[in-house]
C-alpha positions, 0 to 999 in steps of 0.5 A: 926826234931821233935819239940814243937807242932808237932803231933807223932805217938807212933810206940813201942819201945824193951827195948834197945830203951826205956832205952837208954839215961835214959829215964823217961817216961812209955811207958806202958801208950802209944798205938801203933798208936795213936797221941801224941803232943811234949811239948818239946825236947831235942837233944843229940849228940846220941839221942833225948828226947821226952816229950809229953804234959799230960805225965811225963818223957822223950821218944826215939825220934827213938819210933815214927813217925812224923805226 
């Protein structure tokens, strides 16, 4: 499980994914592949929300990869 600290890799997201559970933030500012650090998250009992430190909103969990 995910959690503060920890280093992500953004894999993409289609459009189901990027919207489920309202997320907030733009994934049109994030590269596949590279390394983001979690600055907080948020587990529901269908999803996860990722914020990630220097970016607004929150993300799908399901989006990225851990390490």
């Amino acid at each position: 499980m995910m959690k503060v600290g920890d280093k992500v890799t953004f894999e993409g997201c289609d459009a189901r994914q990027k919207f489920f559970g309202n997320h907030t933030g733009s994934t049109d500012k994030l590269v596949v592949g590279e390394q983001y650090e979690v600055s907080f998250v948020e587990v529901h009992s269908w999803h996860t929300k990722v914020f990630l430190k220097g970016f607004k909103g929150s993300f799908n969990s399901v989006c990225f990869k851990e390490g």
